[in-house]
C-alpha positions in Angstrom: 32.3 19.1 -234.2 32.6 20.1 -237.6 33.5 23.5 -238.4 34.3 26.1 -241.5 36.5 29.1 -241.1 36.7 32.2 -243.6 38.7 35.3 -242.1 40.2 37.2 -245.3 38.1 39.8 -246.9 37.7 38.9 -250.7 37.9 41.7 -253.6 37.5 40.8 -257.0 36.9 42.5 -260.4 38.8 45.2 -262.4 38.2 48.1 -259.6 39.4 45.6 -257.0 42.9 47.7 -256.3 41.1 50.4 -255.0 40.4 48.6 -251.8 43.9 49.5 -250.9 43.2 52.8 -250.4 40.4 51.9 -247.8 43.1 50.5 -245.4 44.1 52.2 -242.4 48.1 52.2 -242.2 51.0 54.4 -241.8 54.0 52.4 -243.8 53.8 49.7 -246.1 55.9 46.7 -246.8 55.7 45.1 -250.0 57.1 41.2 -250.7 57.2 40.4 -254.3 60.4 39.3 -256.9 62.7 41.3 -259.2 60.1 39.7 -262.5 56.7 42.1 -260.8 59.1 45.2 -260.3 60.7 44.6 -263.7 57.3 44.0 -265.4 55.6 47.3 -263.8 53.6 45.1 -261.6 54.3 47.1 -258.3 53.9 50.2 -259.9 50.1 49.4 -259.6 50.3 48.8 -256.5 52.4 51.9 -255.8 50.0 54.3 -257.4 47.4 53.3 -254.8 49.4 53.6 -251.9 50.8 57.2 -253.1 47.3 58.3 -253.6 47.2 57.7 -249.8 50.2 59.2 -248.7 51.4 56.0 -247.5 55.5 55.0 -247.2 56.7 52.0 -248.6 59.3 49.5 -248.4 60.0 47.1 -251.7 61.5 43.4 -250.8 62.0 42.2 -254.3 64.3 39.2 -253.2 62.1 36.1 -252.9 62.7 33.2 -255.3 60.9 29.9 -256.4 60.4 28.1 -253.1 61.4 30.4 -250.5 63.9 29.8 -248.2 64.1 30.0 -244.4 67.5 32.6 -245.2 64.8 34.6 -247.3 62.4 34.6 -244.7 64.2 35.0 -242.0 66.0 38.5 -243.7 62.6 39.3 -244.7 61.3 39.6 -241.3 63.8 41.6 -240.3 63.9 43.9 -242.9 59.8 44.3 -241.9 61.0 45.0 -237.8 63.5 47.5 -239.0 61.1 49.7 -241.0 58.0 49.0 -238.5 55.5 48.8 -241.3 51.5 48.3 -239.9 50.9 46.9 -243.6 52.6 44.2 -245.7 51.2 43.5 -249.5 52.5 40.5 -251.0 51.8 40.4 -254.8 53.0 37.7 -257.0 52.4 34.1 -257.2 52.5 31.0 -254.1 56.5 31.9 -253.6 56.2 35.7 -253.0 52.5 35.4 -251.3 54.0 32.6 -249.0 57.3 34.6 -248.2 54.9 37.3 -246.9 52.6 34.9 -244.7 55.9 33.6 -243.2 57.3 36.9 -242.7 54.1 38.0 -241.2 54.4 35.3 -238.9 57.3 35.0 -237.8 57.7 39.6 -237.2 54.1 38.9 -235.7 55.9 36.6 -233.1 58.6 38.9 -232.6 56.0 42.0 -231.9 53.7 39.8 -229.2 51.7 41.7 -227.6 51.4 44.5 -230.3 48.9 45.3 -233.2 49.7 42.7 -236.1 50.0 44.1 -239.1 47.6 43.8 -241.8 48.4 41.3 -244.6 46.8 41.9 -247.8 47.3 39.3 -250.7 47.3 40.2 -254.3 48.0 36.9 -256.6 48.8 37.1 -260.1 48.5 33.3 -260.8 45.5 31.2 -260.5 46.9 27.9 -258.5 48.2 28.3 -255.2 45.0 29.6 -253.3 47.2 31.2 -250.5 45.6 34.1 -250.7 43.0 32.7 -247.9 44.9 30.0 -246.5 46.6 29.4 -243.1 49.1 27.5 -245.1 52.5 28.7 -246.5 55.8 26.5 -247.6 59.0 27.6 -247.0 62.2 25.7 -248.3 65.4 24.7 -245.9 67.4 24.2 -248.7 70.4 22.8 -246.4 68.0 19.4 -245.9 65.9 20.0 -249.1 62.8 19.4 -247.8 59.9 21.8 -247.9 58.3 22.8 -244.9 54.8 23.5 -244.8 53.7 25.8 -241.7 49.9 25.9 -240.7 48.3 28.5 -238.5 45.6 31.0 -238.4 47.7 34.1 -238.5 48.9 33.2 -241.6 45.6 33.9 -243.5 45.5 37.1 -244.9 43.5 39.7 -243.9 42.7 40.9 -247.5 43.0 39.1 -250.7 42.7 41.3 -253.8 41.7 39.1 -257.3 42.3 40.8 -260.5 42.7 38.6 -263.2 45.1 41.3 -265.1 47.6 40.4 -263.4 47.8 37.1 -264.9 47.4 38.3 -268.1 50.8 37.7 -269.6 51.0 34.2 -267.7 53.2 32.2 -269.9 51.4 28.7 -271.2 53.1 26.4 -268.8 52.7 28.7 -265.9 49.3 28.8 -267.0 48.8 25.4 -267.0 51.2 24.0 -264.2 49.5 26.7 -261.6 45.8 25.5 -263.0 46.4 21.9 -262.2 47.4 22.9 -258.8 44.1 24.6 -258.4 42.6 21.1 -259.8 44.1 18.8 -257.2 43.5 21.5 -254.6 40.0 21.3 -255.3 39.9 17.3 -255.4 42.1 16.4 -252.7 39.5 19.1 -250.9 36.6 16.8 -252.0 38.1 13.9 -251.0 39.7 15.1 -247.6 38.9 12.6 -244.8 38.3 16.3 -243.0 35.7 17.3 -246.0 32.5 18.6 -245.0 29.1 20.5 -246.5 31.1 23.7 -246.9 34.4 23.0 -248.5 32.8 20.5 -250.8 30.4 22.9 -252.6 33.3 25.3 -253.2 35.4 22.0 -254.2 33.2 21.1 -256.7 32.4 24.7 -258.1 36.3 24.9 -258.6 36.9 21.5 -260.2 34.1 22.4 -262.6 36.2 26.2 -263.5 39.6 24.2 -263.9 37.7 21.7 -266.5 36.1 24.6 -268.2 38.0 27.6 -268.6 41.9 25.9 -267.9 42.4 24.7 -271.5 40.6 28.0 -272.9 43.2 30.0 -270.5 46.0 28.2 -271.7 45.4 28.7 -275.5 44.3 32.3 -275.5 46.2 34.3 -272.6 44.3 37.0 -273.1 40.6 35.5 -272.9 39.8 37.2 -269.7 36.9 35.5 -269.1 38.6 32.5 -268.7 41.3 34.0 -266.9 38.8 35.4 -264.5 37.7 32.5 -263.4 40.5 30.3 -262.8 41.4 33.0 -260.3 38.0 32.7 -258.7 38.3 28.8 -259.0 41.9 29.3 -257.2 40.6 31.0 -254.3 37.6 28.8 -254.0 39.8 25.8 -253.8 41.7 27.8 -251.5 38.9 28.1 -249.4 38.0 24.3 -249.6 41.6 23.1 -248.8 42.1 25.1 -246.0 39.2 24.1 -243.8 39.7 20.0 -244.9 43.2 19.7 -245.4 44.7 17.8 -248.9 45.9 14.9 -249.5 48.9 12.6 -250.4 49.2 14.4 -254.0 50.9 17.0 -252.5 53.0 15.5 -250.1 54.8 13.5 -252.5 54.6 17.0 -255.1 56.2 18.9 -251.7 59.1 15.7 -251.9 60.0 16.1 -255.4 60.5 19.8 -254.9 62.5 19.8 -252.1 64.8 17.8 -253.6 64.1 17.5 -257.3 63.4 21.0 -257.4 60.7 20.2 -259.8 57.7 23.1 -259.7 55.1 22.3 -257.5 51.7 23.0 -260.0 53.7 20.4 -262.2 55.0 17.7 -259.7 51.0 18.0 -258.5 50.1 17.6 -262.0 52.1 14.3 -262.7 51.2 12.6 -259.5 47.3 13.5 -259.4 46.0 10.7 -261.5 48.2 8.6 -259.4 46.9 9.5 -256.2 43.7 9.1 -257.2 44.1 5.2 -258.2 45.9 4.9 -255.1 42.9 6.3 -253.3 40.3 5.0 -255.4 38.7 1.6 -253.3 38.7 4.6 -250.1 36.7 7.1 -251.8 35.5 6.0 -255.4 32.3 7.2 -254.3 33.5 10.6 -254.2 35.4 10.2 -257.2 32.3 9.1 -259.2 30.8 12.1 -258.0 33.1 14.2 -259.7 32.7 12.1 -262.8 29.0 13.0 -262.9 29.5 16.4 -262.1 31.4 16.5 -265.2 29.1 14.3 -267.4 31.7 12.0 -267.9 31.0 7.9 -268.3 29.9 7.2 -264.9 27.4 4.4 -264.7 29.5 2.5 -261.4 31.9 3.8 -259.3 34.8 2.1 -261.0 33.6 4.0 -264.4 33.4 7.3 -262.9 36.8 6.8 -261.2 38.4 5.7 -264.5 36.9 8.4 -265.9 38.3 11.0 -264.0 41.3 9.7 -264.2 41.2 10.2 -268.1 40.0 13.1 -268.1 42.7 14.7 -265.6 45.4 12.6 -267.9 43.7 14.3 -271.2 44.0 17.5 -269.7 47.6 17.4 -268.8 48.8 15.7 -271.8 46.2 18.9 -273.9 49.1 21.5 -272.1 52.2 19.6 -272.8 52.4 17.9 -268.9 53.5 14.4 -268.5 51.5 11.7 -266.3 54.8 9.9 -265.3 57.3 11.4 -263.1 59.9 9.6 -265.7 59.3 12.1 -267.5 60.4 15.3 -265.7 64.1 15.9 -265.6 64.9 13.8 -262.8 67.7 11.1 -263.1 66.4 7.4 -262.6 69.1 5.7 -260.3 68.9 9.3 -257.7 65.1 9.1 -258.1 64.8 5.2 -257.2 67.7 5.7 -254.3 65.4 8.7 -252.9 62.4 6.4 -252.5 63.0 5.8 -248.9 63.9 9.9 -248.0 60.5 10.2 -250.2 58.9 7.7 -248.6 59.8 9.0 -244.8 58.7 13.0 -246.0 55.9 12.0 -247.7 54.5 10.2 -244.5 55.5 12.9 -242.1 54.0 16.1 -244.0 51.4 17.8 -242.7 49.0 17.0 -245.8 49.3 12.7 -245.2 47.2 13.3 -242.1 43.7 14.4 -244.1 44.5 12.0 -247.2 41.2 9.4 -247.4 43.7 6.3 -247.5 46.1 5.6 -244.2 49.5 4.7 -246.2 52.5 2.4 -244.9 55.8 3.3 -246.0 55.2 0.5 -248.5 52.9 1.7 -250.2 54.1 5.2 -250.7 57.2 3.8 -252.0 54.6 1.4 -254.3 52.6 4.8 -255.5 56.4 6.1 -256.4 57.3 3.7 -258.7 53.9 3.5 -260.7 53.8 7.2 -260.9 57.3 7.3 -262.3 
């Protein structure tokens, strides 16, 4: 059986905020970072809930690649103040932070109502905003954990492209190539179907067409519009066909590189796709089309893409070796095994088109760096 799944309630456009107002609760919990309180952000989202007369509690403490610690104090800040509503606003970090808190207070309070999650992204790349996905960081064994379950998909997401507004370049560009292998590890999913790939495609075509025009002119909103569209559409994709070995290998070099994951997904895409190519060039070549690019075989329309994705990166100032991100050489090549052994147990191996040995990650490693 093949199935597609779409819980959260979607909201976009510049009156988009004032869907807050339409949801029943009594106390509110809200999971951002110190850089949305500092930069007014919240105050947005406090204006609506005053308007209501609802309470609220601010947890402002969640950094780049939550940890469990964060999490876990998270939670029980939420049990303490018995909120029926958390908003998380900010990018993947703050809006994964909420979905693990969500889950893991939701656990705590079997039995009871579950409290309503409502997403409000100010990037375009992650997609978590309708995904059952989140990725939380035991940095004690640097290694990211990615957690999958249905509870985890927000009930609400709220898409307002102001908020990305003052998006600095690289953030800009990092967080869009996320959305981009999002949308083509979605494509190319082993668990692809009818569904996920027409919103896969629609978002591949957004990255190619508004990404560079986002990343020159922060303030075209046009553009900015519709990366965050593309975002949540290759949200939508990824989370009902899985992704691929891209980002298990991007979910290694974080854990232990520390390197950002839009940018380690970045690197490694036109990789991955090589490595994947003689499993689903097909697929590939489709893209390639799609995008008018030289496609008369398969093996064109691969190449092609691969280009094109390498263009793109190198157009935003991202490398397409992992050589050259700050990562020593002699820790990087004594890591290949620990990379190796993540890469094949993470959750995203499993819907990747090509069954890799430990072999052949470590292969991929070395030509990507």
């Amino acid at each position: 059986m093949t199935q597609f799944y779409g819980k959260t309630k979607i909201c976009y456009g510049e009156d988009a905020l004032d869907n807050l107002e339409t949801i029943p609760a009594t106390r509110a919990f809200i999971v951002t970072d110190s850089f949305m309180v500092k930069t007014g952000f919240v105050d947005r989202v406090r204006t609506h809930l005053d308007r209501k007369g609802i309470p609220f509690i601010i947890f402002d403490e969640v950094e780049p690649d939550p940890s469990l610690e964060t999490v876990t104090k998270g939670a029980q800040i939420f049990l303490k103040n018995q909120a029926d509503l958390i908003i998380a606003l900010g990018g993947g970090s703050p809006i994964d932070a909420a979905k693990a808190i969500s889950f893991f207070a939701g656990k705590a309070l079997e039995g009871k109502v579950k409290p309503t999650l409502v997403a409000i992204p100010t990037t375009s790349g992650t997609g978590a905003e309708v995904t059952s996905y989140a990725v939380v960081t035991d940095k004690v064994n640097e290694v990211k954990i990615p957690l999958n379950d249905e509870m985890l998909i927000p009930d609400m997401a709220i898409l307002d492209a102001r908020f990305t507004r003052s998006l600095p370049p690289h953030v800009t560009a990092a967080t869009g190539m996320d959305v981009l292998t999002h949308a083509i590890e979605a494509y190319t999913s082993r668990e692809a179907n009818a569904f996920t790939s027409i919103y896969a495609r629609y978002a591949i075509s957004y990255v190619f067409k508004y990404l560079k025009r986002a990343y020159i002119n922060g303030d075209d909103m046009e553009a900015r519009e519709n990366m965050l569209l593309g975002s949540c559409m290759a949200g939508m994709a990824f989370n009902n066909s899985g992704l691929g070995i891209t980002h298990s290998i991007a979910h290694s070099l974080g854990g232990i590189f520390h390197v950002p994951h839009g940018l380690a997904n970045a690197v490694v895409l036109p990789h991955a796709i090589k490595f994947n190519s003689f499993d689903v060039g097909i697929r590939y070549h489709e893209i390639a089309t799609m995008l008018e690019l030289p496609a008369e075989t398969v093996e064109e329309g691969t190449r092609s893409l691969i280009d094109a994705v390498m263009e793109l990166n190198e157009s935003m100032g991202i490398p397409n070796n992992v050589g050259s991100l700050k990562i020593d050489e002699s820790v990087f090549k004594t890591s290949l095994n620990t990379i190796a052994r993540n890469v094949l147990d993470d959750i995203c191996t499993g819907s990747n088109p090509r069954n890799p040995s430990r072999d052949d990650v470590k292969e991929l490693l070395l030509k990507a760096w």
